[in-house]
Steps between C-alpha positions, in 0.01 A plus 500: 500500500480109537433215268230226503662356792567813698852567495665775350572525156663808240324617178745713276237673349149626519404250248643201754289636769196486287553151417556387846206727585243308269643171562417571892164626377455156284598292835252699685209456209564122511468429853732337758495179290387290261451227720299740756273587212423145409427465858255728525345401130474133656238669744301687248546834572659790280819689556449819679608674173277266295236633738559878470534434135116409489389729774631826263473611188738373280894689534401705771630396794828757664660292762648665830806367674555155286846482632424561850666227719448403876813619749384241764766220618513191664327152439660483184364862334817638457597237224125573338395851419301480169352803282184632599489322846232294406241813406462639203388855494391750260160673319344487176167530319173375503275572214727805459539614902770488719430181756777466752603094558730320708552100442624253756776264317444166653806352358729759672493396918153365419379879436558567904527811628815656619627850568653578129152344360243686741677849441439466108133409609528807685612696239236403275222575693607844628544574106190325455308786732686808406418409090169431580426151336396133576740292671452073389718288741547127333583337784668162520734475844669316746413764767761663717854404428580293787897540473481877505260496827284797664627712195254343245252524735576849574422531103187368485377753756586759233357377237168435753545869581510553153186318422337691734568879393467373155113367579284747359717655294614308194335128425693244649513165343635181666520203249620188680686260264675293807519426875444799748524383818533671837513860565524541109195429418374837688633679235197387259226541729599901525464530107186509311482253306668083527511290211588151562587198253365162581771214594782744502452758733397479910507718774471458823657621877588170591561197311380142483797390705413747756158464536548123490745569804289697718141354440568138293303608240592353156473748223715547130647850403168535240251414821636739691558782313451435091338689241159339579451531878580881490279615231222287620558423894695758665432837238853541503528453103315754267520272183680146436621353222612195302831594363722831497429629159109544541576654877739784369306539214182551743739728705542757161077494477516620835723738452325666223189556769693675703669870532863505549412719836253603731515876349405343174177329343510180357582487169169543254478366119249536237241216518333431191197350751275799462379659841153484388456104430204360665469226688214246423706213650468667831119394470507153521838453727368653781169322648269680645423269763751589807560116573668420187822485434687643191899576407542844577813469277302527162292785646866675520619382189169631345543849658906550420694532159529241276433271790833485678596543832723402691402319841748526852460224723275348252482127708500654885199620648290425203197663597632858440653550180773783448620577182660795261360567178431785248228696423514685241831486470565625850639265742215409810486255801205296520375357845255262492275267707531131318115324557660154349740502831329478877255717310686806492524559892752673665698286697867604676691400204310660258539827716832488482556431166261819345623705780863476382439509117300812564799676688746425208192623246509843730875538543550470123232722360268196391138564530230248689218314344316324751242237370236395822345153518567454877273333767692620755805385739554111507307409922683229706749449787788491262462815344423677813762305706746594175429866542267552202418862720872647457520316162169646381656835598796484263276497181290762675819698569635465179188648313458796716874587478502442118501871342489314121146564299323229658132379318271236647235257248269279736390221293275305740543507885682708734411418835587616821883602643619347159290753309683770684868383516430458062577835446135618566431874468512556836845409563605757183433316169556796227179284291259242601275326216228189540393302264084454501581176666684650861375406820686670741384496889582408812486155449303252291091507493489139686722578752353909537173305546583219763597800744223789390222245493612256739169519704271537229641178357496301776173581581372442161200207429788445194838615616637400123277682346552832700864503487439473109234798519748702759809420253320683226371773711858527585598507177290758299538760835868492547683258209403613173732624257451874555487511849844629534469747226211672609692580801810615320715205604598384162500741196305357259351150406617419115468226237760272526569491139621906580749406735835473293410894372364584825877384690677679223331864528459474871862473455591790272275717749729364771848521309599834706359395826732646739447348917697619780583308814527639867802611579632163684874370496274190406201295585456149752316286280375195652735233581 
């Protein structure tokens, strides 16, 4: 037994060892000091058990190992093992089920990671796996522990092995309160899902000294690696937001959309939205002129309960929208071409994006709605130079692989490679509805034109005028809006009013869909 300092000390009774014992557990509730604490208040961010305080439901959190201690020496850590090493451990609830968290304390080391700190981490997530539940990581760290050398980096490889048994398994959440810097920060691009707050958290492999080193660049901590340049520039953020509270209170919405494992379905709840609502808005948001642009977002919020969803990666690649909602109650993703941005074309980014949202929708039991407005792939020397080909094949990938009830509405155009990639029937789509105003082909009627009629046009007395005539020929042969079903390539053409109760009973019809794989160890997907 040892006293707040560590040395020994003798309790005559059982009552003297209790005291000691909640005194120690006081000293570890407060923190290393008061003085650390004001430190970190100074730079606006939370405790770490201020932060699991708001991330779970109120008295819920069980703590594992608080009075775990490091064992390392030299450079001065002998004289300074505090309680918890600088991560505090433990599960709890979240609207009523169990969440696994762990919590980076940035006034202990400057939350680094050494030995003592990455075996709790350890611990965590292996109990994280075997119970079956959501593991949130609020990160805020130093990195590797520098005076306990290739041991804390030896634990960050098992907490990236970790990470990657985990994936696919139970939701992984990584909410970045912080720095991560270096080989950290790999940690949160294996999980599912990374929250970021703006101002207080970056991440980044190297830093702005570093980069300024090597290549003279000029850059601050926020430029390189902030809130803002990952959930808009690099993809690397799924959401960002102003200030800790609203993040982990955005992190418990999440939660709620999500099953605590892949053997389970998300969790459904009685919607007082009733399945059969029509939707006359859907009438005048959606022109019927192909060339316009409209915000896909209220066609979604038109179609889903109450009008809430929840959109990942809502300011990267804009012009595909990905989002989870409810309908009816039961928990969907929602992929969607955006006309406002680059007019809904798929571009590399955009593949990317809906390609990974729809593998967490399939691992987790989440069924695909897939709204169409695409012209096609975005042409140039960029994209093509990029590798918009093995891109383009991840979202492709994804979609055949998914096993989820997938259901397909074409609003206006589908054209070309795009058209197939979108979940068309052809690639497995469960359901594929149009509404009246679908043009799907193999490209638009000018363009089909210019390379049918190419002769007859430029031989014409009135070129104009022929490629108009040859453009409506074009048209009412191959583009009108029940081409496709009278060959059986979409199910049926409906009223867009009917497609909130169309989704839902397509839906119940699909709840017991059962899909097997090949037998594989596992697939190559494009790189």
């Amino acid at each position: 037994m040892s006293n707040l300092e560590g040395a020994p000390v003798e309790a005559s009774d059982v009552r003297g060892r209790v005291a000691e014992l909640h005194a120690i557990r006081e000293q570890v509730r407060r923190g290393p000091s008061e003085r650390a604490t004001q430190a970190q208040k100074a730079k606006g961010k939370l405790t770490a058990r201020e932060r699991i305080d708001l991330l779970l439901d109120e008295g819920s959190f069980s703590e594992v190992e608080p009075l775990r201690r490091h064992r390392a020496s030299g450079f001065g850590l002998e004289s300074k093992k505090p309680y918890t090493d600088g991560v505090i451990t433990g599960w709890g609830t979240v609207h009523g089920r169990t969440v696994f968290v762990y919590a980076h304390d940035f006034r202990i080391f400057g939350g680094a990671l050494g030995e003592a700190h990455a075996t709790k981490i350890h611990k965590i997530m292996d109990m994280a796996i075997a119970a079956g539940a959501p593991l949130v990581s609020l990160n805020d760290g130093a990195g590797a522990r520098i005076q306990e050398g290739v041991s804390a980096l030896a634990g960050y490889g098992g907490i990236f092995q970790r990470n990657t048994k985990a994936s696919g398994v139970i939701p992984q959440i990584s909410v970045m309160l912080g720095p991560c810097a270096g080989g950290a920060a790999y940690s949160p691009a294996l999980t599912d899902f990374v929250f970021m707050v703006r101002e207080t958290s970056q991440m980044f492999i190297t830093g702005p000294d570093v980069v300024r080193a090597v290549t003279g660049e000029e850059i601050t901590q926020n430029g390189l690696g902030g809130a803002d340049v990952h959930a808009e520039t690099s993809g690397v953020a799924h959401f960002a937001y102003d200030d800790e509270e609203t993040c982990l209170e955005e992190v418990r919405y999440l939660l709620s959309l999500l099953p605590q494992n892949n053997r389970e379905n998300p969790p459904r709840v009685a919607s007082e939205d009733p399945a059969d609502r029509l939707g006359e808005a859907l009438l005048d948001l959606v022109p019927a002129d192909g060339n316009r642009p409209y915000d896909m977002r209220k066609v979604i919020e038109e179609i889903v309960d109450d009008g809430e969803h929840l959109e990942v990666h809502e300011r990267w690649a804009t012009n595909i929208i990905c989002s989870l909602g409810r309908l009816d109650g039961q928990v969907v993703g929602i992929v969607a071409n955006q006309p406002q941005s680059l007019a809904g074309v798929l571009d590399i980014e955009a593949s990317e994006k809906a390609a990974r949202f729809i593998q967490m929708c399939d691992a987790f039991n989440i069924p695909i709605i897939t709204l169409l407005d695409v012209p096609g792939f975005l042409p140039g020397v960029d994209q093509e130079h990029g590798g918009i080909i093995r891109h383009g094949a991840k979202l492709l990938y994804a979609y055949c692989n998914a096993t989820v009830p997938r259901i397909s509405v074409i609003l206006r155009k589908a054209y070309g490679g795009a058209y197939i990639v979108m979940d068309s029937q052809s690639i497995g789509a469960d359901l594929t509805y149009a509404w009246p105003t679908n043009e799907i082909a193999v490209m638009g009627a000018e363009g089909a034109a210019n390379v049918i009629f190419r002769k007859q046009i430029a031989e014409a007395d009135d070129p104009e005028a022929m490629r108009a005539r040859m453009v409506k020929e074009y048209k009412a042969e191959l583009m009108h809006p029940y081409y496709a079903a009278e060959r059986g390539l979409i199910d049926d053409v409906i009223d867009p009013v009917d497609t909130r109760q169309v989704l839902i009973r397509a839906l119940a019809m699909l709840a017991s869909k059962h899909a097997d794989l090949p037998s594989r160890k596992h697939g190559n997907p494009p790189q």
